[in-house]
C-alpha positions as CSV (number, residue, x, y, z in Angstrom):
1,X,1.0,-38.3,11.3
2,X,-2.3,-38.9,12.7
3,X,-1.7,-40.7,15.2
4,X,1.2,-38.5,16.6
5,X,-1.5,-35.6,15.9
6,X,-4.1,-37.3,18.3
7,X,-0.7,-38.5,20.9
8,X,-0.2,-34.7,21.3
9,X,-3.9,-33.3,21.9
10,X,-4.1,-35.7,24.4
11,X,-1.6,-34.2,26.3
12,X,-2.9,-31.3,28.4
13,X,0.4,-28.8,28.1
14,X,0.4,-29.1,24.3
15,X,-3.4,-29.1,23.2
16,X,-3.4,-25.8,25.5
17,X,-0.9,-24.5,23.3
18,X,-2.4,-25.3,20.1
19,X,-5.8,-24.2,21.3
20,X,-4.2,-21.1,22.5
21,X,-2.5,-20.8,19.2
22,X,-5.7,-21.3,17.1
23,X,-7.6,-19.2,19.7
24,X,-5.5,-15.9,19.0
25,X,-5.9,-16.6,15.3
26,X,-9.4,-16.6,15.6
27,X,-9.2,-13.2,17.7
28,X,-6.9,-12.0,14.8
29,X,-9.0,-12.6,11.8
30,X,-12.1,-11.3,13.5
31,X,-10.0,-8.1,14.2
32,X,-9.3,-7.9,10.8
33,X,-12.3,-6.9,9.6
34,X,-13.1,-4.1,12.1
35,X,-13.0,-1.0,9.7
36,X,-10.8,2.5,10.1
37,X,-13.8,5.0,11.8
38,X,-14.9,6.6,9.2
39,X,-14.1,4.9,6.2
40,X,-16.3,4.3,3.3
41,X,-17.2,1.2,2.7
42,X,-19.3,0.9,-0.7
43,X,-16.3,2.7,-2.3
44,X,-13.7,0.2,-0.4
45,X,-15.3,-2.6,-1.7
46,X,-15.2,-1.5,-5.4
47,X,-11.5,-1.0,-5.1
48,X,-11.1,-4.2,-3.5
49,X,-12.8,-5.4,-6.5
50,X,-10.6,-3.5,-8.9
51,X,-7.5,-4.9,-7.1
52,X,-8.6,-8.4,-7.0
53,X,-9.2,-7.8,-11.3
54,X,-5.6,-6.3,-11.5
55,X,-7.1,-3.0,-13.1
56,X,-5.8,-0.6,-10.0
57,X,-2.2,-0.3,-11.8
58,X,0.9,-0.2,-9.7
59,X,-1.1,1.4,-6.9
60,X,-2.9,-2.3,-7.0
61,X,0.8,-3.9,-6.8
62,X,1.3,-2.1,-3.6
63,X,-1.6,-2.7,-1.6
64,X,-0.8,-6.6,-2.8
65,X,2.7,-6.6,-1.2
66,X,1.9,-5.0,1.6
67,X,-1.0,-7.5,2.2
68,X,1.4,-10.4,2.6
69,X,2.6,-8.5,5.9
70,X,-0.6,-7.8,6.7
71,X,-2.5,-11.0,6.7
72,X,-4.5,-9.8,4.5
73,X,-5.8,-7.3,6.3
74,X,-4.8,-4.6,4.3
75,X,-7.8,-5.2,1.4
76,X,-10.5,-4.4,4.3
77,X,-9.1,-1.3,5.6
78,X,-9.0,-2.4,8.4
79,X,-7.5,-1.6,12.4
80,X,-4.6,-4.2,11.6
81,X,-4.5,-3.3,7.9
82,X,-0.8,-2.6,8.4
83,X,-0.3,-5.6,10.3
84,X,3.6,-6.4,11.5
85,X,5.3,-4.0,8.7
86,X,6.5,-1.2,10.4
87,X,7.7,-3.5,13.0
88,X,9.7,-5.6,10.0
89,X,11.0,-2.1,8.9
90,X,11.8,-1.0,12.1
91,X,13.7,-4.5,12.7
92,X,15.0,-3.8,9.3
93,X,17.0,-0.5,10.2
94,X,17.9,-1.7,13.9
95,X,20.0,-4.9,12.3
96,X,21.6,-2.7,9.9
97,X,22.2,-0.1,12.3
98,X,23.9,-3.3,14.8
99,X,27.7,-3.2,12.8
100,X,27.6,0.8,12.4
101,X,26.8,2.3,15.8
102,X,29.2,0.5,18.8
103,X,26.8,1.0,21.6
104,X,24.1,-1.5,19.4
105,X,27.1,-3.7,19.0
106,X,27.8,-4.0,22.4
107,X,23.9,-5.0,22.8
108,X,24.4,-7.6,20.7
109,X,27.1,-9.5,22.3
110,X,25.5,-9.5,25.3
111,X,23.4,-12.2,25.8
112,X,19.9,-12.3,26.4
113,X,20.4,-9.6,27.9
114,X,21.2,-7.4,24.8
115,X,18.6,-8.6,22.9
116,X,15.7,-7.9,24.9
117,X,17.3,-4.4,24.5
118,X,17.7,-4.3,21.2
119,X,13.9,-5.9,21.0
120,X,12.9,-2.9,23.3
121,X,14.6,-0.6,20.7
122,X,12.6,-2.1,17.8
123,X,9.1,-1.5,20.0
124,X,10.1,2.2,20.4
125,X,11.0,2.3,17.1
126,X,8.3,1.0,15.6
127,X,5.8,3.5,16.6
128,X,6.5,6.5,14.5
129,X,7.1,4.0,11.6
130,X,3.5,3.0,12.0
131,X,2.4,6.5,12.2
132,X,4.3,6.9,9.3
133,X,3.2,3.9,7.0
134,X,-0.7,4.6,8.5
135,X,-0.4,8.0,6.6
136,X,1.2,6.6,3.2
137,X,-1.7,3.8,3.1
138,X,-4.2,6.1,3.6
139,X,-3.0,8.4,0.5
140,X,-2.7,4.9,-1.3
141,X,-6.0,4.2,-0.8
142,X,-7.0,8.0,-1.7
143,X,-5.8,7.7,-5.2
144,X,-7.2,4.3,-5.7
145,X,-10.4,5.5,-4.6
146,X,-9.8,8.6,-7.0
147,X,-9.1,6.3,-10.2
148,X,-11.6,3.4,-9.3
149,X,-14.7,6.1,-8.5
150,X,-13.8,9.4,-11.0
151,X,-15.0,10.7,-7.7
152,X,-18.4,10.1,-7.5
153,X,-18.6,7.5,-4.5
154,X,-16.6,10.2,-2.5
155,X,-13.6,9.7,-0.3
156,X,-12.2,6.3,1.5
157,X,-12.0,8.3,4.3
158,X,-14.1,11.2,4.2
159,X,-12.9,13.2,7.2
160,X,-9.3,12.7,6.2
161,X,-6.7,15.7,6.0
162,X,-4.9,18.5,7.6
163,X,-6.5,21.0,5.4
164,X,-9.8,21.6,7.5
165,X,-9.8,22.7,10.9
166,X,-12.6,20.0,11.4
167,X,-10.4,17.1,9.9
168,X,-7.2,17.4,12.0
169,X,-8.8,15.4,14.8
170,X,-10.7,12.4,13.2
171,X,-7.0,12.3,11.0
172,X,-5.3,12.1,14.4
173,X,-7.6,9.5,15.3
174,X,-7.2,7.3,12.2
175,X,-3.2,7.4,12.7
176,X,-3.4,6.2,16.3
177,X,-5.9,4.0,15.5
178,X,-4.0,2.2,12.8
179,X,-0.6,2.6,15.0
180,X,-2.7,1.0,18.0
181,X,-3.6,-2.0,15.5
182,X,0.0,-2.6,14.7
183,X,1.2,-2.8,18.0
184,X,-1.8,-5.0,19.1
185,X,-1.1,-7.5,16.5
186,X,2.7,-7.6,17.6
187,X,1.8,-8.1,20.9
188,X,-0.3,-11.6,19.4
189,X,2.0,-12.6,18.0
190,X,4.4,-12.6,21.1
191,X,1.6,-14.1,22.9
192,X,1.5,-16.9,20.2
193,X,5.9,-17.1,20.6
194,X,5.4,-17.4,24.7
195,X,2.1,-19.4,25.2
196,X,1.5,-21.0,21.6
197,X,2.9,-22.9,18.9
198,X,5.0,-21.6,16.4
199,X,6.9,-18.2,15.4
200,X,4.2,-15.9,16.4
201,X,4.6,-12.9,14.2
202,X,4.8,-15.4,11.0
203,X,2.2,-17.6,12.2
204,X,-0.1,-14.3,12.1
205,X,1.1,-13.8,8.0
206,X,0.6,-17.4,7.9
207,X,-3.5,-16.9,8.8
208,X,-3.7,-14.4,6.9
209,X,-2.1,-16.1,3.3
210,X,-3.9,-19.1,4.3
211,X,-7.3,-17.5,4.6
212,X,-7.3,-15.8,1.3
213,X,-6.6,-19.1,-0.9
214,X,-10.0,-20.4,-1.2
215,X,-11.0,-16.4,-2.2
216,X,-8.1,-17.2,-4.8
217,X,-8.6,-20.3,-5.9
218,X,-12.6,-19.0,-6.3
219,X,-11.3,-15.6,-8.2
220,X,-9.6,-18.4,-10.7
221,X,-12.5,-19.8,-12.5
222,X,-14.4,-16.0,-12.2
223,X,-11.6,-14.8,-14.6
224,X,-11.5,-17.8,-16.5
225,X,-13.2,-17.0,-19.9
226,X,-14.5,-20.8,-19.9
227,X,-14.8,-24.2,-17.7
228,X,-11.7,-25.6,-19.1
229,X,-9.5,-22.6,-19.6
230,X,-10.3,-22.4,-15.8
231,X,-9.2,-25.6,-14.9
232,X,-6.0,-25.6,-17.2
233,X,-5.2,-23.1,-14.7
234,X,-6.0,-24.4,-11.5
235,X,-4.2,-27.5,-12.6
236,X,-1.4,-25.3,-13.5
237,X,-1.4,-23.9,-10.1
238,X,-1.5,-27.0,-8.7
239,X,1.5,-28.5,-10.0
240,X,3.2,-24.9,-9.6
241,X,2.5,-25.2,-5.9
242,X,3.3,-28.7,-5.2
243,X,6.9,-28.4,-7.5
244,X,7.8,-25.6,-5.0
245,X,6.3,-27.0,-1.6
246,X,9.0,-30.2,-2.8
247,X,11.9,-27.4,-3.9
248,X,11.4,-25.1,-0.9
249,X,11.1,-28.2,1.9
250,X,15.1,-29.9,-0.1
251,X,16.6,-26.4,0.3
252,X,15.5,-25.6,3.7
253,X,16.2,-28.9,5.2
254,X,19.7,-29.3,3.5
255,X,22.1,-28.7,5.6
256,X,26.4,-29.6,5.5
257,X,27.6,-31.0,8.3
258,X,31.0,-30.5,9.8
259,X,32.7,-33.2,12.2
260,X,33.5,-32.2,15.3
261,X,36.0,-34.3,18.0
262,X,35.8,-33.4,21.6
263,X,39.6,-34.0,23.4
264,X,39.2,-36.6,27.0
265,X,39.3,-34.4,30.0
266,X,40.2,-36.4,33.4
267,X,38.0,-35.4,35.9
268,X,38.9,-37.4,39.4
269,X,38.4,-40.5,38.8
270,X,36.0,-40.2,35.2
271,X,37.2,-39.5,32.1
272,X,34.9,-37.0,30.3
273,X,34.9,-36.5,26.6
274,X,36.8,-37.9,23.3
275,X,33.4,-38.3,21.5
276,X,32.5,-36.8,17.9
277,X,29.4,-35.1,16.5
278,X,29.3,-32.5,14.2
279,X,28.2,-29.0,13.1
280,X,25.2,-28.8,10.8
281,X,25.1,-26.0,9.1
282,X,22.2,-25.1,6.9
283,X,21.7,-24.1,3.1
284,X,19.4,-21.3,3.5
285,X,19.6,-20.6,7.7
286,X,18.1,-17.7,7.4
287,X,14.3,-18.6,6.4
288,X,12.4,-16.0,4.7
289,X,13.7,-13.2,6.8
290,X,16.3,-11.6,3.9
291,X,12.7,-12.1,0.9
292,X,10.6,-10.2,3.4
293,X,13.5,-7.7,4.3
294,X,14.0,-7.1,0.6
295,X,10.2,-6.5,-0.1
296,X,10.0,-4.4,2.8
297,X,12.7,-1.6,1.9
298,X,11.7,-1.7,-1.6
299,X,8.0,-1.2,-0.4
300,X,9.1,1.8,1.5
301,X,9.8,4.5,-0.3
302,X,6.4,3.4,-2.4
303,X,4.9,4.3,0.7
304,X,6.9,7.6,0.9
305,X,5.7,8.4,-2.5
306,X,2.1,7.8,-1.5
307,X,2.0,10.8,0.6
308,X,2.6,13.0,-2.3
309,X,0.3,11.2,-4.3
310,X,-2.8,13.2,-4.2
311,X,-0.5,16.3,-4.2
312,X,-2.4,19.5,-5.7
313,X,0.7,20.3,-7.7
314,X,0.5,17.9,-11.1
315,X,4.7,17.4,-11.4
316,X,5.0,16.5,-7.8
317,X,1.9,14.1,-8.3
318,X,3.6,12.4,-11.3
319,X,6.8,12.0,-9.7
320,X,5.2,10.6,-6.7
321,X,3.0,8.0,-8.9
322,X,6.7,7.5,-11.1
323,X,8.2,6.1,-7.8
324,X,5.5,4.0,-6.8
325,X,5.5,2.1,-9.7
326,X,9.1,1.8,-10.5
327,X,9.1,0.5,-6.7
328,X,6.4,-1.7,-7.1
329,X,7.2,-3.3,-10.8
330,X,3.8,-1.5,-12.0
331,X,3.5,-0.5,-16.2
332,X,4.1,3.4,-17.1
333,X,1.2,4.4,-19.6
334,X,0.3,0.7,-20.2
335,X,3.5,-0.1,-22.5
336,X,6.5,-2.6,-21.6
337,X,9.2,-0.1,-20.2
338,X,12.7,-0.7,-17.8
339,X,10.2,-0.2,-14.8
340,X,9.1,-4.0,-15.7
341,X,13.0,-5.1,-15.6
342,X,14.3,-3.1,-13.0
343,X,12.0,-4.2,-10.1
344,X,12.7,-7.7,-10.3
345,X,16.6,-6.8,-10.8
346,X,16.2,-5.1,-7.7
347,X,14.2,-7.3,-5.8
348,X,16.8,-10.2,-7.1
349,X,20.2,-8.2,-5.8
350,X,18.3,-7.4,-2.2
351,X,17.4,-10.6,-1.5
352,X,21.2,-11.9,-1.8
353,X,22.6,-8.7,-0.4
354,X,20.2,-9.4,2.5
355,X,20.8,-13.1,2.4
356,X,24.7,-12.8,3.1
357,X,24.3,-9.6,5.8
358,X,22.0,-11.5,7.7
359,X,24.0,-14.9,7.3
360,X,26.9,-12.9,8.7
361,X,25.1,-11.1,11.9
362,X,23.8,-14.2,12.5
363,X,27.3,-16.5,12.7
364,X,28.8,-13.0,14.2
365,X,25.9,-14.0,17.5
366,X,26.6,-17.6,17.8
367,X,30.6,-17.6,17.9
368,X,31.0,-21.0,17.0
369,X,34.3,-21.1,17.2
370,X,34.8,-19.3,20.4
371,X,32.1,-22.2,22.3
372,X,34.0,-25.0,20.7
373,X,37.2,-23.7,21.8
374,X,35.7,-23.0,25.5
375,X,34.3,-26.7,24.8
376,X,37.7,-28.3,24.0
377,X,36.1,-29.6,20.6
378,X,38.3,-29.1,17.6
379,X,37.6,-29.0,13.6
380,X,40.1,-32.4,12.2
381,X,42.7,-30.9,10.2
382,X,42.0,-27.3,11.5
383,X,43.9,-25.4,14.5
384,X,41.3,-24.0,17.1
385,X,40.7,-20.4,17.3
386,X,40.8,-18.1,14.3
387,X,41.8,-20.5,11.7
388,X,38.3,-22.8,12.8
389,X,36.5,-19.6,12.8
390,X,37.9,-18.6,8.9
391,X,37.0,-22.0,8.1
392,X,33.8,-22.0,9.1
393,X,33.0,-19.1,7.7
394,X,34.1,-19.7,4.5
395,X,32.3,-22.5,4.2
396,X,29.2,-20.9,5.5
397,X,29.1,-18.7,2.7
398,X,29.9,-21.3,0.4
399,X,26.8,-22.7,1.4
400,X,25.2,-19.3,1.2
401,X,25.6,-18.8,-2.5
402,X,23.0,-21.9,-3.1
403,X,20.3,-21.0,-0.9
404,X,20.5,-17.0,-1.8
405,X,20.2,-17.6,-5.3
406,X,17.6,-19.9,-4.1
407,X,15.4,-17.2,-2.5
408,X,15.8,-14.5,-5.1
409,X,14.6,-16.9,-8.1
410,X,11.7,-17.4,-5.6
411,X,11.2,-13.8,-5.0
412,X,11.3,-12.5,-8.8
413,X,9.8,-16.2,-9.7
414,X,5.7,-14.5,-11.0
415,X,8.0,-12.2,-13.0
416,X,9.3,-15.1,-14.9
417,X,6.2,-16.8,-15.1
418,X,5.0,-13.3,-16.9
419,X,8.0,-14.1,-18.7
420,X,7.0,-17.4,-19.7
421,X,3.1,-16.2,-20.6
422,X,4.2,-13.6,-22.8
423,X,6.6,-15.7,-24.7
424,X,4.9,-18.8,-25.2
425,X,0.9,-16.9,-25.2
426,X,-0.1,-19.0,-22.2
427,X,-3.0,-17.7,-21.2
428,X,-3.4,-20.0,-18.1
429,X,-0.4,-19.1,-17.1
430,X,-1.1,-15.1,-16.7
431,X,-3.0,-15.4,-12.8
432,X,0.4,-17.0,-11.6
433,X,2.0,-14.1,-12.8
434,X,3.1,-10.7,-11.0
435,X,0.5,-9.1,-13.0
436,X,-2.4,-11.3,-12.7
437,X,-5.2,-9.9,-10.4
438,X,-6.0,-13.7,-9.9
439,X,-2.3,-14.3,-8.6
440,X,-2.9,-16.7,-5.4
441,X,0.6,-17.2,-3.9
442,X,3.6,-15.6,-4.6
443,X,7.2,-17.1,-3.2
444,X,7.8,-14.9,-0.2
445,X,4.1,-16.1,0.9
446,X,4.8,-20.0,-0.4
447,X,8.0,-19.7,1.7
448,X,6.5,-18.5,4.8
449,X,3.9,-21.1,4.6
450,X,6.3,-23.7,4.3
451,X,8.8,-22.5,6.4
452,X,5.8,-21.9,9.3
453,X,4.6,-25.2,8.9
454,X,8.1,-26.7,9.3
455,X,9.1,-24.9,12.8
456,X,5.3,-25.6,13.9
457,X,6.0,-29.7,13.4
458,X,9.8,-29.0,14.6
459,X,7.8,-27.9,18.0
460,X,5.3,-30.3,18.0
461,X,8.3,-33.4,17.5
462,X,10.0,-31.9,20.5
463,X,7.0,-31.7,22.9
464,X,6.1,-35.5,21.6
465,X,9.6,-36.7,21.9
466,X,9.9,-35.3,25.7
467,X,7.0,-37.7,26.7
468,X,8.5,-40.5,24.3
469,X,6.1,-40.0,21.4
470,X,6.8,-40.9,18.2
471,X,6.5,-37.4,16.2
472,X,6.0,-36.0,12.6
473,X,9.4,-36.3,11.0
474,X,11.2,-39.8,11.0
């Protein structure tokens, strides 16, 4: 692997692209700590401090799952603390909105063409979803602040609100602010897609889940009550994470494969085809879209809730904090209750729902069928056309049952490891846990990581094997 590593920077197309790649990370994370104008910062850091603890409550459980599609970013209050979420929202709504309205329909079937429009759609879109998730953070925060301080370190952001004439602008400008970050960091990560290395938007989650692990693995033996309970649980987490990394890498490389035989075509005097290859199709082809789809609508109306949050009116405030911890998998009044169970029920039926939509859309845009029919290949044992086409989607979703049921274990998986802690009194076990403040990784971040390092190597073999290299995977 080191060797094909060094074969690559020595060629001058792909070390620009890494460099490039690493380059716009480097521009990222130094964005990220840029602070909203105006915000307080002695009172930010004692909530980030209260969040990193697990004392900030479901509020806390928010601001966590919105950091994974943030980078990070979120905990600084930063210009790119929203990072790409509105745009995986807004992405969200366009693909379900594809098999409803005929005109978006029609987009997709076209091509290129359609999806560039379709992409453009998802741009326009996202703006007034970041305008909309820049006000819900900012009430988020707001409350925390409220909680963490009892009010004497003041406001997060001082000048915030609609209330005073002399706060309407320095609100406007926090909003566009925040919305500008968002669409900056989209358009790095299309620069990473076009110029770099890797998936551009999930290479940008990627930086950001990588950079807080050694802040993690630190926070680990600051909560530990002794040496060794501390490294009982790092152990723990090591095995934990290396058991996955083996899981996540079988399921998302295992793939069935389906023979194919191509009929002999005369052409003049050559005689084209009659050779067979196959069709592989994958386990889990949709990668860690349908865990981050899942998170993301159940994160939303969370982030509804948190305009009402600070509300005047005490029942409005209540039923606005309700709804943000039933939507985040928080505790009412401290006590075990069906906000604990429903969550991860939720979270579990999504991420197959999601799973088996997207699977659909996706074999819906490739029409395998139709090409091998154009192709004059042929299924043995299956007429061409609509029977080949049932076929192969039957067995697609076959296929599909193992890999959602794979993702949605992964997505509820620190809920059953607080399970597992309460049942068996594990301490160690608690920071791997959904409620643990000390919680370093949890699957939809494992499975990006994995799944970012995979296509990154894919990339990197097919640049190596182009100039006869011998690459990562064998």
């Amino acid at each position: 692997m080191l060797e094909a590593l060094r074969n690559a920077l020595f060629l001058p197309e792909l070390r620009g692209r890494i460099l490039f790649t690493v380059f716009i990370l480097a521009i990222y994370r130094l964005v990220s700590h840029i602070p909203v104008p105006g915000v307080n910062v002695e009172l930010l850091r004692q909530i980030q401090e209260n969040i990193n603890a697990g004392s900030a409550g479901a509020l806390g459980n928010l601001v966590g799952l919105l950091s994974l599609l943030s980078g990070g970013s979120v905990y600084n209050f930063s210009v790119l603390s929203m990072g790409v979420y509105p745009y995986v929202t807004a992405q969200l709504i366009i693909q379900l909105m594809i098999p409803v309205i005929p005109r978006l329909t029609e987009m997709a079937k076209e091509g290129e063409q359609g999806r560039r429009k379709i992409n453009r759609l998802t741009y326009i879109f996202t703006v007034p979803m970041a305008m909309l998730n820049a006000i819900g953070q900012v009430n988020i925060f707001e409350s925390i602040g409220q909680g963490v301080s009892n009010g004497q370190l003041g406001r997060v952001l001082p000048n915030w609100g609609l209330t005073d004439p002399a706060f309407i602008l320095p609100t406007i400008v926090t909003i566009l602010t925040m919305t500008a970050g968002t669409m900056f960091a989209i358009w790095l990560g299309e620069l990473i897609t076009e110029r770099g290395i890797g998936q551009g938007l999930s290479m940008i989650i990627f930086g950001g889940i990588v950079s807080r692990l050694p802040f993690g693995v630190a926070s680990i033996f600051g909560t530990a009550t002794d040496t060794a309970s501390g490294i009982a649980t790092f152990v723990s987490f090591a095995l934990f994470l290396v058991g996955m990394i083996i899981a996540i890498v079988i399921i998302q490389e295992a793939e069935r494969r389906i023979n194919v035989q191509y009929g002999k075509r005369v052409r003049g005097r050559r005689v084209m085809g009659g050779q067979g290859t196959h069709i592989p199709l994958k386990v889990n082809s949709t990668g860690m879209i349908p865990l981050i789809f899942a998170q993301a609508l159940l994160t939303f109306p969370a982030v509804i809730a948190g305009f009402f949050a600070n509300s005047t009116d005490a029942g409005v405030q209540n039923f606005a904090q309700s709804v943000i911890q039933i939507f985040t998998g928080g505790r009412i009044g401290g006590q075990t209750s069906f906000v604990q169970v429903f969550y991860p029920i939720m979270l579990f039926a999504l991420v197959i729902g999601f799973t088996y939509f997207y699977t659909d859309v996706v074999m819906q845009q490739q029409s395998l069928a139709e090409n091998l029919q154009k192709q004059g290949g042929f299924i043995p044992g299956i007429r061409p056309g609509k029977t080949t086409d049932t076929f192969i989607t039957k067995v697609m979703r076959r296929l599909t049952i193992v890999g959602a049921l794979f993702l949605a274990t992964l997505a509820i998986l620190p809920y059953i490891i607080d399970g597992i802690a309460y049942v068996t009194n594990l301490q160690f076990l608690t920071p791997l846990g959904a409620t643990g403040g000390a919680r370093l990784i949890d699957g939809a971040g494992l499975l990006i990581l994995v799944g970012v390092v995979l296509d990154t190597m894919r990339q990197l073999e097919a640049q190596l094997m182009m100039r006869r290299y011998e690459g990562f995977i064998r």
